[in-house]
Residue, then its C-alpha position, 0 to 999 in steps of 0.5 A: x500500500x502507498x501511504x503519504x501522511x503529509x500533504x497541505x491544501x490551500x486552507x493553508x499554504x498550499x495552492x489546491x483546494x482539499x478536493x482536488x488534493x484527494x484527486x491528486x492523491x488518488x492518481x497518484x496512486x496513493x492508497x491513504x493520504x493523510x491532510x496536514x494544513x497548518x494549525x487547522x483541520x477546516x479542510x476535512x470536510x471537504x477533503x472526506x466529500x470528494x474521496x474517490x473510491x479506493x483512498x482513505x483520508x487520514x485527518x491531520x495538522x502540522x502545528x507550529x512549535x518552538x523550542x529554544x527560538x527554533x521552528x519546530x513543527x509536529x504533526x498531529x493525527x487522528x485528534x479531536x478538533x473540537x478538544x478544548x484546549x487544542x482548539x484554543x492554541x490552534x485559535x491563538x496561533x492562527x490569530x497571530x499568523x494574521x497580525x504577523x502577515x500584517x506586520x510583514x507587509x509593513x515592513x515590506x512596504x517601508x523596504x519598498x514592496x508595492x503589496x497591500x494586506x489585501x492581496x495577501x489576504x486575497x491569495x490566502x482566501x480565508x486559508x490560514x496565512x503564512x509566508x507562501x502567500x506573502x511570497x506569492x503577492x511579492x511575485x504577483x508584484x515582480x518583486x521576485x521571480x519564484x516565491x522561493x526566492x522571498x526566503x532569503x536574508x533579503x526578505x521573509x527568510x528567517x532573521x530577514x528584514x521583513x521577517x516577524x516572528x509569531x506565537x507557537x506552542x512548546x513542542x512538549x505542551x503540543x504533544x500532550x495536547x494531541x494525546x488529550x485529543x485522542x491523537x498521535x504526535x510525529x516530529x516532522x522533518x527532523x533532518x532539515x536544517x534550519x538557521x543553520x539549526x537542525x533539531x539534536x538527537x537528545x532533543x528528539x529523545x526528550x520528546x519521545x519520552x514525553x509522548x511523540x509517537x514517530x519521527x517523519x523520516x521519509x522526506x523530500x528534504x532528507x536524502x538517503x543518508x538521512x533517511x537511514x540516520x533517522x531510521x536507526x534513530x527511531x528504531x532507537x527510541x521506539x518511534x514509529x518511522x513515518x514519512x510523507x511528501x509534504x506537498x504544497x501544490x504547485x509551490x513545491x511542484x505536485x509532488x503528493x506521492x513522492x515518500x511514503x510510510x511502510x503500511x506496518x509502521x503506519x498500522x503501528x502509529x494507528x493503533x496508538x489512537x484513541x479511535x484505533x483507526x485504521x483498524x478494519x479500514x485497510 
């Protein structure tokens, strides 16, 4: 079976609605696809009307972390949308994704970005915000010629002139808010490198010991090598050894499809749920 636990639509910062997703999802020959936006799980809905035949929809999210001034991101699954104290940090941070669009803005304008607040809002079209449509409005302006380029020092890179900062959980409260909704934590990309900064191994043990449940080792960012480190490293700890495409539509080139979660490991990571999904499913 072929199993991608990470993909995004445009209800954050990707470029396809949740319903095409599953399309996409399905010819690409995918078996499960689990939907990941950004600190929201509004697109399930639409992602579970337009399921094709044949695909099974895992519900998830990516909820942004920080850990001593670094992004961290963990992906949820299977958690209960409607937990109070998880709707509440999602809510807060999707407030402040918003006042740190705004920010940026400005401070792209005083830099001498002819973007307006409004465009970035249009472009996000009621997703939650993040850097890609501040990106996207910098193209649409020919200030740049591809929105990867709005990641550099020049720009909305981290540390850059126009970057801003933004509220974000303690990887160790996320977690025990995901277990509180019935859900799974994994450690998504752990191999990237960040700032210069790539999360240590003891950083990744102190957070198996609170909760997580698998680090994302299949990754378009992390090569062979890594891959491999990262495998010996759950095997380690005990982790579940996931893995997806994290698929941005056209921003990272339809991609869905590209890494995948061996079904053992997924039915293992499933079976850590308080629903027990996918038990009878597959």
């Amino acid at each position: 079976m072929r199993i991608d636990l990470h993909c995004h639509s445009s209800v954050s910062d990707g470029t396809r609605p949740p319903a095409e997703m599953m399309r996409r999802a399905r010819a690409a020959g995918l078996d499960v696809i689990a939907l990941t936006d950004h600190d929201t799980q509004a697109g399930h809905d639409e992602a579970r009307r337009a399921l094709p035949e044949g695909l099974a929809l895992v519900p998830g999210m990516e909820l942004s972390c920080r850990l001593d001034g670094h992004s961290v991101h963990l992906l949820s699954y299977c958690a209960d949308p409607a937990h109070p104290g998880l709707a509440a940090e999602c809510a807060a941070i999707v407030a402040d994704r918003v006042r740190r669009g705004q920010a940026m803005v400005e401070r792209l304008r005083a830099l001498g970005v002819d973007i307006t607040w409004e465009q970035v809002s249009q472009i996000a079209g009621g997703g939650v915000v993040g850097r890609p449509h501040v990106a996207r409005a910098m193209v649409a302006a020919d200030v740049i010629e591809r929105p990867a380029d709005a990641f550099t020092p020049e720009w909305i890179g981290a540390g850059g002139r126009a970057y801003v900062g933004r509220y974000a959980l303690d990887p160790e409260r996320a977690i025990d808010l995901v277990r509180a909704a019935g859900g799974v934590a994994v450690l998504a990309h752990p191999g990237a490198v960040t700032r210069g900064w790539k999360i240590p191994d003891d950083v990744v043990a102190g957070l198996a010991a609170a909760g997580l449940a698998g680090l994302e080792v299949a990754h378009p960012g992390h090569d062979e090598a890594e891959r491999q480190r990262l495998g010996a490293l759950a095997r380690t700890l005990g982790l579940v050894a996931s893995g997806g495409s994290d698929d941005h539509g056209e921003l990272t080139g339809d991609r869905i499809g590209c890494a995948t979660i061996e079904q053992d490991e997924f039915e293992r990571l499933m079976s850590l749920t308080a629903s027990g999904w996918p038990a009878g499913r597959l």
